[in-house]
N, C-alpha and C positions, 0 to 999 in steps of 0.2 A: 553326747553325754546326757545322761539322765539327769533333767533337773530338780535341785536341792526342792523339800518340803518346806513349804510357804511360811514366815515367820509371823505372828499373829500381831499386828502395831494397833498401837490408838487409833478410835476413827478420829476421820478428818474435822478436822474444826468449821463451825457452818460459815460462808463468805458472807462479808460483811457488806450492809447495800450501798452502791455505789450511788458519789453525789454528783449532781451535773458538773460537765466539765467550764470551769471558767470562761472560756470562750464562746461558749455559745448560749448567749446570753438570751436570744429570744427562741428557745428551745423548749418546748415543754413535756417533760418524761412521760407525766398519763396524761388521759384523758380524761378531764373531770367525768362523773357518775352523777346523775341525777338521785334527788334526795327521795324518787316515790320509784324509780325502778332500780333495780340493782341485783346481783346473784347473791342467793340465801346466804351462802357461806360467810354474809359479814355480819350475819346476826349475829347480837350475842350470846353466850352460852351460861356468862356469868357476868352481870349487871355490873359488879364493884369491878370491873376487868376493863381496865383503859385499851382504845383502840394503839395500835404501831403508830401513826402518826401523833397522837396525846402523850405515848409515852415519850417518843422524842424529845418532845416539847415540856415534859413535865407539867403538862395543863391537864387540868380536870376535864375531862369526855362525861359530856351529858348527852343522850339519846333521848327525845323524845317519844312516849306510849306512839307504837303504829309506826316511828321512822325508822331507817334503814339505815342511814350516815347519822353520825355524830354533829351535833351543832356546828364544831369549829370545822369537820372536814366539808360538810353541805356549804360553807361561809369560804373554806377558802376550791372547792371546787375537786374534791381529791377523792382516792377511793379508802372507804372506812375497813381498813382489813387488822383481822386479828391471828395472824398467823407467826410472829415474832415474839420468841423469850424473855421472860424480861431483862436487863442487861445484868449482869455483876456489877456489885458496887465497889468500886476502888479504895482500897486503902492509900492513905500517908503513908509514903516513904520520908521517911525521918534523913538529913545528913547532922550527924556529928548531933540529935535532939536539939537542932536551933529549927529551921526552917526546913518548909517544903522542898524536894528534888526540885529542879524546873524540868526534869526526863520524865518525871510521872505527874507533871501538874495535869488535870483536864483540859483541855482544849475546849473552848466553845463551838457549837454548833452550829451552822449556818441557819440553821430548820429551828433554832431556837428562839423562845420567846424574850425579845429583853427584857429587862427589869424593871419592874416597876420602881418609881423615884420615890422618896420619901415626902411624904408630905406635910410641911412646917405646919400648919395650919388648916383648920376645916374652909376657914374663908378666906378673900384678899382682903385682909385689910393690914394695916402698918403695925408690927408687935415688935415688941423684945426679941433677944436672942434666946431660943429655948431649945434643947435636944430635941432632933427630929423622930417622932415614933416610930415604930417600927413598918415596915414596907407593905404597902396596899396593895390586895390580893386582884383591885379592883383594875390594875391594867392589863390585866389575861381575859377581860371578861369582852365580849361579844359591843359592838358601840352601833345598834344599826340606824342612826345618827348620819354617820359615815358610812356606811354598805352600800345606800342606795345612790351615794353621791358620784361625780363620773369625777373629779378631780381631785378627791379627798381621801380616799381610798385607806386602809390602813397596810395592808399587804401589797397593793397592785397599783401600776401607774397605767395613765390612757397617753397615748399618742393620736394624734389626729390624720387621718387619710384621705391627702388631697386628690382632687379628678383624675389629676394627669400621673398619679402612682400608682403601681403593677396589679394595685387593687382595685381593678376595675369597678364602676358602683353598678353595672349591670349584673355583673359573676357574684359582688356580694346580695343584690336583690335576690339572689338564687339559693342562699343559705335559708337554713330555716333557724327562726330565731324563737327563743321561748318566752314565757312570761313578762320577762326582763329586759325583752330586747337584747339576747343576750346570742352570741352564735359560738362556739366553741370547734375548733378546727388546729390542726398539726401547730402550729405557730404561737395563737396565742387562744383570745377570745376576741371575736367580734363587740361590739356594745354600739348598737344603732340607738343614736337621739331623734331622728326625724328620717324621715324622706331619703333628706340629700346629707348629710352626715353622719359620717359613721367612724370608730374609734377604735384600735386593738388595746384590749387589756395586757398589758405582760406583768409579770409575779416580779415584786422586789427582792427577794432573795437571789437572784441570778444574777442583782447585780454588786461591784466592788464594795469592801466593808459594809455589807446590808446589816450585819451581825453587830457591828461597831456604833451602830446608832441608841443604841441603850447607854455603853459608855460612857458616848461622848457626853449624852444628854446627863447624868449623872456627876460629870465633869465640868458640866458648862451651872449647874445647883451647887457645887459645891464652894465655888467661886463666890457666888452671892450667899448662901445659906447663913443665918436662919431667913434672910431680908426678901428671899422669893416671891412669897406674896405681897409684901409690901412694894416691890419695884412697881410689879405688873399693876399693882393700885395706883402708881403715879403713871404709866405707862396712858392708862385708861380716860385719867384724869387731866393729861397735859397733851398726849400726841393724838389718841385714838379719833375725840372730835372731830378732829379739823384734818385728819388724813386716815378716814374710814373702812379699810383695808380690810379689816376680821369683822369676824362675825363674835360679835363681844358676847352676844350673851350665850353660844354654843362653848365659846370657849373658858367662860369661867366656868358655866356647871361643869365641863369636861374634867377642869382643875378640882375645881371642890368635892370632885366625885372619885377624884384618886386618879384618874386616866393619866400616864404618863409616855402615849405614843406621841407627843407632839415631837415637830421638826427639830432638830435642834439648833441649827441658824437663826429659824425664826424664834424661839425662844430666847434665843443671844442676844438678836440681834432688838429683840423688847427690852429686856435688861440694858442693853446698851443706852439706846435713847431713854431711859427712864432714868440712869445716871444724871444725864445733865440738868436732874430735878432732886437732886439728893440730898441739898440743904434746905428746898421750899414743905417737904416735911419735918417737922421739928422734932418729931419722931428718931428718925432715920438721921438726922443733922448731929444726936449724941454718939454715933455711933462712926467707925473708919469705914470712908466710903472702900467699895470694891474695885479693884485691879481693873481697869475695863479695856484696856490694850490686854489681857490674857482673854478676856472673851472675845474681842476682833483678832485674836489669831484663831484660836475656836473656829467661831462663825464663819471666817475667811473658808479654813479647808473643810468644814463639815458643808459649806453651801458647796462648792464643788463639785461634793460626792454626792450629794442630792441632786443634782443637776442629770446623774446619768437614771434618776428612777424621779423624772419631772413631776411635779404635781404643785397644787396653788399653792400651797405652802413655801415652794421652792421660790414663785414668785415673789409673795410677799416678804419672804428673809429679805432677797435680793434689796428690792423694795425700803425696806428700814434699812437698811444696811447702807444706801446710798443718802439719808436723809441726815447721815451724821454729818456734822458740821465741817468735818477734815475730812469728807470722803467725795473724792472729783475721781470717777473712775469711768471712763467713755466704756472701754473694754466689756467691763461688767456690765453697762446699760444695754448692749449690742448683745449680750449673751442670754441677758431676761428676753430681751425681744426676740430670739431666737424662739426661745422656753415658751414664750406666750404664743408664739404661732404653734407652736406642736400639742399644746394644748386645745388650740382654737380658740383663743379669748379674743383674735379678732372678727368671731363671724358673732350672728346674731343670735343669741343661745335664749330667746322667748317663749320658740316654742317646741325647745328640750324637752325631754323626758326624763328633766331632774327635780329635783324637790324646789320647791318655790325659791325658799331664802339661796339656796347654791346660784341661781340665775343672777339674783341680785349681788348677791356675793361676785359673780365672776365679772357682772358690771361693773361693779367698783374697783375691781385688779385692773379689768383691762383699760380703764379709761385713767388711774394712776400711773399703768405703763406708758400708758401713750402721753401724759403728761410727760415722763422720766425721758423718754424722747426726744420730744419735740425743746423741752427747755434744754437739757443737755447739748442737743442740734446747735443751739445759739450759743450756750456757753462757749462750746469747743471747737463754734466754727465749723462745725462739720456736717457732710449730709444724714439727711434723718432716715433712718430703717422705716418707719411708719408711712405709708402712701393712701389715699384717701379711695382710688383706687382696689383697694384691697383692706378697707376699714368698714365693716358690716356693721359695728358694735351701735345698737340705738341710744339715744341720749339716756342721760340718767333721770330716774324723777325719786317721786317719795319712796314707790311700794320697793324701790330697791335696797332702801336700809332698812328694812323690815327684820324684827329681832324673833318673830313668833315663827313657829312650823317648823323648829328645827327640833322637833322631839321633847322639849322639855316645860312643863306645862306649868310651872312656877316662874313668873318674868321675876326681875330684876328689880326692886325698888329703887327708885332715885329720887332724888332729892328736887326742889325747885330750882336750883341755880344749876345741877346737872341735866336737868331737861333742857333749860333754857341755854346750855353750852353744847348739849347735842344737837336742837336746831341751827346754833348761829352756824355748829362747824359744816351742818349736810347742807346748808345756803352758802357756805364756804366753799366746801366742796366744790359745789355746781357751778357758779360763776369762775372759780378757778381754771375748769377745764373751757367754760366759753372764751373766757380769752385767752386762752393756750392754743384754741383753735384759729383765732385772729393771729395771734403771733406768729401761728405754722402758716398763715397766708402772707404774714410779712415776709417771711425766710423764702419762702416759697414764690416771692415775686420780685425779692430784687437780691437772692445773695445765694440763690443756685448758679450755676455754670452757664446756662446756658440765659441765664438773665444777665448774665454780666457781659456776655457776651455780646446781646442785645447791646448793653451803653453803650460798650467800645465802640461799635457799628455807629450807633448813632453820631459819632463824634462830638462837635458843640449842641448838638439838640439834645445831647443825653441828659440833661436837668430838663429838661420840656417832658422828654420822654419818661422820666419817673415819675414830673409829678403826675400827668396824666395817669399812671398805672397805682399811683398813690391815692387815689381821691377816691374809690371805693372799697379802700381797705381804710381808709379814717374814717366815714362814715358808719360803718360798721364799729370801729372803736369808739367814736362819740356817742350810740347809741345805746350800747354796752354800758358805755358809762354813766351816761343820762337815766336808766334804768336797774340800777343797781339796789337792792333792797336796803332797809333803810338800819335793818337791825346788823349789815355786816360794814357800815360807812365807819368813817372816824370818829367820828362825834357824837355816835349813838351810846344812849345812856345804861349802863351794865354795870352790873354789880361782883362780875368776874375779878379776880383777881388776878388773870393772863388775857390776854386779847391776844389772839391770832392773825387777827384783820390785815395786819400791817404787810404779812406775804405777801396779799392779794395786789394793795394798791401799790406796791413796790415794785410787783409784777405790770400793771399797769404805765409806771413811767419808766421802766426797764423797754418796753414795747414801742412805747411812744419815741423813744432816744434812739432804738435800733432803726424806726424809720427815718427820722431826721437824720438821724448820721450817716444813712446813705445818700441823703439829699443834699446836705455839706460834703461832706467828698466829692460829687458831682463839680461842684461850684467853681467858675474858673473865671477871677479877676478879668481879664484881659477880653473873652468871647462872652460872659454871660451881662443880660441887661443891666445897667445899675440899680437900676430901681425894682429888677425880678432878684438881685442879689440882696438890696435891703431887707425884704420881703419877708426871701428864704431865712437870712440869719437872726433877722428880729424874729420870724417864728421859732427857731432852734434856739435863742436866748431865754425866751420863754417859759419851753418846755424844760430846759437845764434849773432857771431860779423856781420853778413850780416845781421839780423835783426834789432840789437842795430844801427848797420851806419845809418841805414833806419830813422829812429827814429831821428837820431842829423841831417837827413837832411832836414826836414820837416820844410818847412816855413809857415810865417803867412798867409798865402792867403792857407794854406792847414788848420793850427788849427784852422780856425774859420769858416770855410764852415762845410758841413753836413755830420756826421759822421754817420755809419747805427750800429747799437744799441749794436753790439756782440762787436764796437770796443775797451771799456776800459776793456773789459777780455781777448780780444786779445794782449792789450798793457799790462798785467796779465801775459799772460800766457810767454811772451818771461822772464822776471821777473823770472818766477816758471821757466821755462828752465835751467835758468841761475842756479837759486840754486840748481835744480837736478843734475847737471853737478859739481855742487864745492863739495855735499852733496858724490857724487860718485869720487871724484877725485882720483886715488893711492896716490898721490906726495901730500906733503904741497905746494910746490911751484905750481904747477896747481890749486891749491884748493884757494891760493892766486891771482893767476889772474883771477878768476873769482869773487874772494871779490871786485876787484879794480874793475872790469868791473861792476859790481853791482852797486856800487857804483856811479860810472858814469853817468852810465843808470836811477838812480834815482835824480840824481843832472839836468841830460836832464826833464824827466817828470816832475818834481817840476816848471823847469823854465816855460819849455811848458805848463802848467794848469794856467798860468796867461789869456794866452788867450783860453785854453780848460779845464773848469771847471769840465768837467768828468774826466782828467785826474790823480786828487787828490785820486782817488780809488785807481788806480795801483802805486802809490804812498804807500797809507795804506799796500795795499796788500803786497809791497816789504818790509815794517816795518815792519809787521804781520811775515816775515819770517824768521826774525833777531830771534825771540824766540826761533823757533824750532832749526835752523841752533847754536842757544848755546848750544845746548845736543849731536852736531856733536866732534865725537872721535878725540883725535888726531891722527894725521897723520903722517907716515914716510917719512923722507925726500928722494930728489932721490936719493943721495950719498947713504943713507941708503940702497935703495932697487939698486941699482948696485951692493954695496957691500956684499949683501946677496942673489944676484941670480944671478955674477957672468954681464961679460960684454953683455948689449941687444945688439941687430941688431944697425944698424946707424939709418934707420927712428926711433928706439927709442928713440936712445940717442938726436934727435934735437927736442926733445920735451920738454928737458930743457930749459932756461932762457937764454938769448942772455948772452953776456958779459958786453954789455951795455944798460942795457934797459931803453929805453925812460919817463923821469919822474914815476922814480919807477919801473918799469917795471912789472913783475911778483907779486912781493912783497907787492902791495895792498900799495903804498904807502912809499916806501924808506922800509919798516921794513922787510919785505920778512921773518919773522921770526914765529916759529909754533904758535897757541892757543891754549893753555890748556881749557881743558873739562870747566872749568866754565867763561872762560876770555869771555866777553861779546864781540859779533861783531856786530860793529857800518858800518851800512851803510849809516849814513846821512851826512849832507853835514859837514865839519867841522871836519871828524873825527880823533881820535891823533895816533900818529904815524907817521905821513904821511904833506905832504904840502895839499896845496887846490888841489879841484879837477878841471882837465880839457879834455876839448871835444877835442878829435882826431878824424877829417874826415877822414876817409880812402882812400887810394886812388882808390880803388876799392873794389867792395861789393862781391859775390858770388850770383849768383840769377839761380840756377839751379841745376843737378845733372849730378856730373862729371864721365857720364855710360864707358866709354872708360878708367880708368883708372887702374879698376883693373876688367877685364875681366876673370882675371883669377884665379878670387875666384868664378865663376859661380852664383851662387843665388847672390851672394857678391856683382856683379856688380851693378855700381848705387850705393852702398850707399856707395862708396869711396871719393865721391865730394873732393878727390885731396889735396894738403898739405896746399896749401894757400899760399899766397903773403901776405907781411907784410900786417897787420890788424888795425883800429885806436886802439892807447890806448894803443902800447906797445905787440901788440897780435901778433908777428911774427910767424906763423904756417908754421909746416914739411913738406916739401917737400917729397912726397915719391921716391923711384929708377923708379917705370915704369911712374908716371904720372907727368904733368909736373904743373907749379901754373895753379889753375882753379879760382883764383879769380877775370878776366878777362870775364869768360863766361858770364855774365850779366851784362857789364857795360851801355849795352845801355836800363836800364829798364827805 
């Protein structure tokens, strides 16, 4: 049959471009285009005519006299083409004249630029609540600040390419790389820093809710708003010294200048800790504080999704995120240290090919991380992701808080007491991380697996065998501590209104306790020497009453400044010392002055958590111990055990109870007398037997290890720290024959 004449239709509508597929996230559709060669066709024909990728974006296309790409395409690597319509503009579909369809709402666009935040204020500093102005044009604009940085990126994140991955470093010495060290191939972008390091670029839109980071951020300001810059002004003022993390002066001009690509974790998670300062501005005190469980649910899922397009910033959230005072999260510290190896902040990044201050900047992430590590390791018991092995990162010094070179040629003025709060906290800093590194060699030689395994082996020689293995890791900690500068001691004269200090030297007998307490554990009545077991306990009595002093001397300008995150299990763990030592006592009467000193110690923490609200854990924690410590045996008295093994040595015998001891003495309270297996022991404030409880300053603490006094136990040495000088609280400690009181050696901490 002859077929019918053709019926004339509409042409066909043009297809629409297609956007990568979800899945293939390190996929890259073109190939960037170099900004000096390119086919004519992208010229343009008419100047006021946004390229197809501008108009997506609804951003102004500037073209440089003589270029060829557009500023923002030459920046994010794409080809500048003008061959696309411009789109129709949608009308409102009305239902029933209330609201928008949600069938014809606009969808946002992956390729879109988010929104700029509003911003309360030209500067940070603490105002009134006042309507925020209208939306800064200044977050579309070009930051190259960040363009040249390898980990800051605003579009793109780096991964790091080790030896032994499919990216051979021979096949990439083969690439030709330009100006920038830059190599461009099917996958992603090359970005060589040196020699031996090399990094693939991939685009943050490929990956989950890239689009959604404008929102959120918008969401996580509107929480705190108008108080935005007033938080980050206490943020700056209270956390940033003493835990160095940003680069403060890139990121407030960023702020004042309208930029609002920051992370939004990391912004959460500032806001967050600048809360627990909300009433020390008087400001900000007339005013309802803000919801800050709705920003850690925020910060919680938005760090997540930052996590699949890694970059420092994703550390740093992480980072403040764990410095909250209720935040014990192993999980998440194993997931940064993941984060920081794909980055590479544990290799030596010196002599990069990035802008000075980013080196310094990455110094201080990765040596924070490694802090979050290694103390975490101890809280939780657990083994440490970080190995020394595979730790490049060089020590930290001055040029690494350096605030200059990041593009903006107006510093910052400060004040005299904030100069003088930025040094104490970069000497803060730095001995922080020294003795985290002492600490990772305590964990590291008596409470991995295969050190324990060691005691077992040993059988009775396993206290021989620690202290030997202990004696060059105290020497290292007395030295440490002997040299300690003078402006971050306790007793140094400042005109701060918060003192930080208190982390450090808390961290200190946090250190001091974990080693002892592996060397009382060891300790075994029946096979160890008597006079190697006086020794050992009068040193660990020692280290317990020089820690408790520590504790009753801590004033307000230390409890309410900023505590670094391991500190209420460190204020735990003296607590758990305590009751290891009463749990292992021979004597009822020793077993008793450690009830009393418990006791104490928890009547100090209780007061103390009026102004440090973390401090109510170690409080629990000391309750929590009352239970076990009820199924402790009873105990012979020392009349008992003279009488039955016959007269000890004399340093035995002054291990007894003075004659008169001061408010109770030994006795926990006037009663000095044993607890039967079910008599419940009460260490809270109030308890019978006894008068009220009270604080004994000492008049000297112990802050060291007294290695001269018994020399002549060889491995022994060092862990004799000496008999003591009367103690607060009734703690008169023995004197031994060769050494003389060492409770003097650290009075100037």
């Amino acid at each position: 049959m002859p077929r019918p004449t053709p019926v004339p239709i509409a042409a066909a509508r043009p297809r629409k471009q297609q956007r990568p597929s979800p899945g293939k996230e390190n996929l890259v559709s073109v190939k960037p285009t170099s900004s000096t060669l390119g086919p004519v066709a992208n010229i343009r024909t008419r100047r006021e005519r946004p390229c197809d990728a501008c108009r997506r974006r609804k951003s102004r296309c500037v073209i440089h006299e003589g270029a060829v790409l557009c500023v923002l395409c030459d920046f994010h690597k794409q080809e500048c083409t003008f061959v696309q319509s411009p789109l129709p503009r949608k009308r409102k579909v009305l239902d029933d004249g209330k609201k928008d369809s949600p069938n014809n709402q606009k969808k946002r666009s992956v390729d879109a630029e988010p929104p700029p935040l509003a911003l309360p204020t030209p500067t940070i500093t603490a105002t009134a609540p006042s309507p925020p102005p209208p939306q800064s044009l200044l977050a579309t604009q070009h930051i190259p600040q960040l363009g040249e940085t390898l980990g800051l990126q605003r579009r793109q994140h780096s991964r790091y390419i080790g030896l032994s991955s499919p990216f051979d470093s021979l096949l990439i010495a083969l690439s030709h790389f330009d100006t920038r060290n830059e190599s461009t191939f099917d996958l992603g972008t090359l970005r060589r820093v040196n020699e031996n390091e090399c990094f693939i670029m991939l685009p943050d839109e490929n990956t989950q809710d890239y689009a959604d980071d404008g929102d959120t951020l918008h969401h996580v300001e509107s929480i705190v708003q108008p108080h935005g810059p007033a938080l980050l002004d206490l943020y700056f003022r209270t956390v940033h010294p003493n835990f160095p993390i940003i680069q403060k002066h890139l990121f407030i001009q960023r702020y004042r200048n309208g930029d609002r690509s920051f992370s939004p974790p990391l912004i959460a998670g500032m806001y967050i800790l600048a809360l627990n300062w909300w009433t020390f501005d008087p400001k900000l005190a007339a005013y309802q504080k803000p919801d800050a469980s709705r920003l850690e649910a925020i910060a919680t899922k938005s760090l997540s999704l930052a996590m699949e397009r890694p970059k420092l910033s994703t550390v740093q959230a992480g980072l403040l995120l764990l410095q909250r005072p209720e935040a014990d999260s192993w999980s998440l510290t194993t997931q940064l240290v993941a984060i920081g190896q794909e980055l590479g902040l544990h290799l030596d990044c010196s002599s990069w090919s990035i802008p000075p201050w980013e080196r310094g900047l990455r110094k201080r992430i990765a040596w924070a991380l490694y802090m979050q590590d290694k103390w975490s390791s101890l809280i939780h018991g657990r083994p440490s992701h970080i190995f020394s092995a595979n730790w490049a990162v060089q020590p930290i010094n001055d040029d690494d808080f350096r605030e200059d070179g990041d593009g903006y040629d107006h510093p910052l003025q400060e004040t005299a007491e904030e100069r003088e709060e930025n040094e104490r906290g970069r000497v803060l800093f730095g001995q922080m991380i020294s003795l985290t590194a002492i600490m990772a060699e305590v964990m590291d030689t008596f409470y991995t697996q295969v050190a324990i395994q060691d005691f077992q082996n040993a059988g009775t020689k396993s206290t021989n065998l620690i202290l030997e293995r202990a004696k060059p890791v105290q020497l290292k900690l007395k030295l440490w501590h002997e040299e300690l500068p003078k402006e971050i001691r306790m007793q140094a004269a400042t005109s701060s209104r918060l003192l930080s200090t208190g982390y450090l030297h808390l961290a200190y007998f946090a250190t001091e306790i974990t080693l002892h307490r592996r060397i009382v554990q060891s300790l075994d009545p029946k096979a160890t020497d008597p006079y190697l077991l006086f020794v050992c306990r009068n040193a660990a009595k020692t280290r317990l009453i020089s820690a408790m002093d520590f504790v009753n001397r801590l004033k307000p300008s230390h409890l309410r400044a900023f505590w670094y995150f391991a500190s209420k299990i460190n204020f735990t763990l003296i607590g758990t010392f305590g009751s290891l030592l009463w749990a292992t006592a021979p004597a009822q009467e020793e077993a008793d002055f450690y009830k009393t000193r418990l006791r104490e110690y928890r009547w100090t923490l209780s007061v103390s958590s009026k102004r440090a609200e973390f401090l109510e854990y170690a409080v629990q924690m000391l309750d929590a111990s009352r239970a076990m410590l009820n199924n402790l045996a009873e105990k012979p008295s020392l009349a008992g055990l003279v009488s039955s093994a016959g007269v000890p040595p004399r340093e035995a015998r002054s291990m007894g109870p003075p004659q008169q001891p001061p408010s109770g003495g030994y006795g926990g309270g006037g009663g000095g007398g044993r607890n039967s297996p079910n008599e419940d022991v009460d260490m809270g404030e109030g308890s019978s037997g006894g008068g009220g409880l009270t604080r004994y300053p000492s008049a000297g603490s112990f802050h060291g290890f007294g290695l001269d006094n018994y020399q002549q136990f060889g491995s022994v040495g060092g862990m004799g720290g000496g008999g003591g000088s009367e103690q607060g609280g009734g703690g008169s400690g023995p004197q031994t024959a060769e050494g003389s009181v060492v409770g003097d050696e650290g009075r100037n901490m």
